[in-house]
C-alpha positions in Angstrom: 94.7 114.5 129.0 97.2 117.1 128.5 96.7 119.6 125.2 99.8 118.5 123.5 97.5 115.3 123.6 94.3 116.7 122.3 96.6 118.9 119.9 97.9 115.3 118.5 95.0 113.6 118.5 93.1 116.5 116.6 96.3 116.6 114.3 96.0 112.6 113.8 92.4 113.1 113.0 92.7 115.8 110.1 96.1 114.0 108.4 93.7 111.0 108.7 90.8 112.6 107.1 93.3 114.1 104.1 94.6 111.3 103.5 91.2 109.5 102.7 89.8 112.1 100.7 93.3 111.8 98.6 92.5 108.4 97.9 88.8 109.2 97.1 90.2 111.7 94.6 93.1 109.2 93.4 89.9 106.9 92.7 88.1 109.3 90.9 91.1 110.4 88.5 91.6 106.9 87.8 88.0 106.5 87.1 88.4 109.3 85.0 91.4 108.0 83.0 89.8 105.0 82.2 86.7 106.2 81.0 88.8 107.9 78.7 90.4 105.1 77.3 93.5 106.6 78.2 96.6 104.8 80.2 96.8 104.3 84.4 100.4 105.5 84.9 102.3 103.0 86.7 105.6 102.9 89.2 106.9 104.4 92.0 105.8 108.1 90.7 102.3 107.2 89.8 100.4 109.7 92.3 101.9 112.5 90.9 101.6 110.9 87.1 97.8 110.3 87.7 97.7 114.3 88.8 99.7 115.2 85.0 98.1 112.5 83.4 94.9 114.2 84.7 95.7 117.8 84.3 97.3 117.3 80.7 93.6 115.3 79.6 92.0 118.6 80.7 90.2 116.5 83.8 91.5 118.7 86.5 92.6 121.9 86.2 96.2 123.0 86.7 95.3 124.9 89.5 94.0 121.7 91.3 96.4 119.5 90.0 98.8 122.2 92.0 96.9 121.8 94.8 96.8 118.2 95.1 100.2 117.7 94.5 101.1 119.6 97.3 98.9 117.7 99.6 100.5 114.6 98.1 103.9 116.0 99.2 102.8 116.6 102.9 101.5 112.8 102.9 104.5 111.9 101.6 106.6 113.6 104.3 104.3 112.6 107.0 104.2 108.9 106.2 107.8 108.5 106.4 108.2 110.0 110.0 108.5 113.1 110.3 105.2 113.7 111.9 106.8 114.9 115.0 108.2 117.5 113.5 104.5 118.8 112.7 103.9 122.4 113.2 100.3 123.5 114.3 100.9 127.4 112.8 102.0 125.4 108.8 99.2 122.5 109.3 96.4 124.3 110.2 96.5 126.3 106.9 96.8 123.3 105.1 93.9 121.6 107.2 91.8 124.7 105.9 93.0 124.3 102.3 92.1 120.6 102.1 88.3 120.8 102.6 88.5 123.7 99.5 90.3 121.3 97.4 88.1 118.6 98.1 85.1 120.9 97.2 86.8 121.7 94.3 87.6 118.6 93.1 83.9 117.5 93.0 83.2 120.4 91.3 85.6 119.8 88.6 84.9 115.9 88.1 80.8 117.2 88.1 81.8 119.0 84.7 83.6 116.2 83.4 80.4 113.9 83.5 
């Protein structure tokens, strides 16, 4: 195996594992939301009207709300192909990133309960 191999299989690995814990978080803010009472945004935006939805209901702070959306933006623009234009020197920073946002997260939905 040649390390543009085990670079890409690491880099599968971690999109993989972000991708997850965005759904896990989606879950929660939904979760969230409904508890609430309030409405599940619907459409073709809806990840990033969950996030406002979320943020504006005081669920997640604007910081994370931030956060996530960015994450939501590199999904975005990995799903649709351009992973081969990945870039180990801009994802690793956002691999880092991703496991604070994660703890984060928890932390904020902790309060919430």
């Amino acid at each position: 195996m040649s390390p543009e191999d085990s670079f890409s299989e690491r880099i599968e690995f971690e999109i993989d594992q972000i991708n997850k814990e965005l759904r896990v978080i989606e879950n929660a803010i939904l979760l969230a939301l409904k508890d609430r009472g309030l409405p599940i945004p619907k459409g073709e935006a809806w990840h990033s009207e969950v996030l406002d939805a979320a943020r504006l209901n005081r669920i997640i702070s604007n910081t994370l709300a931030a956060d996530l959306k960015e994450f939501m933006g590199f999904r975005h623009f990995y799903r649709h192909a351009y992973g081969f234009m990945l870039d180990a020197e801009l994802l690793n920073p956002l691999l880092e990133k991703a496991r604070a946002v994660v703890n984060q997260m928890s932390n904020e939905l902790g309060k919430e309960g």
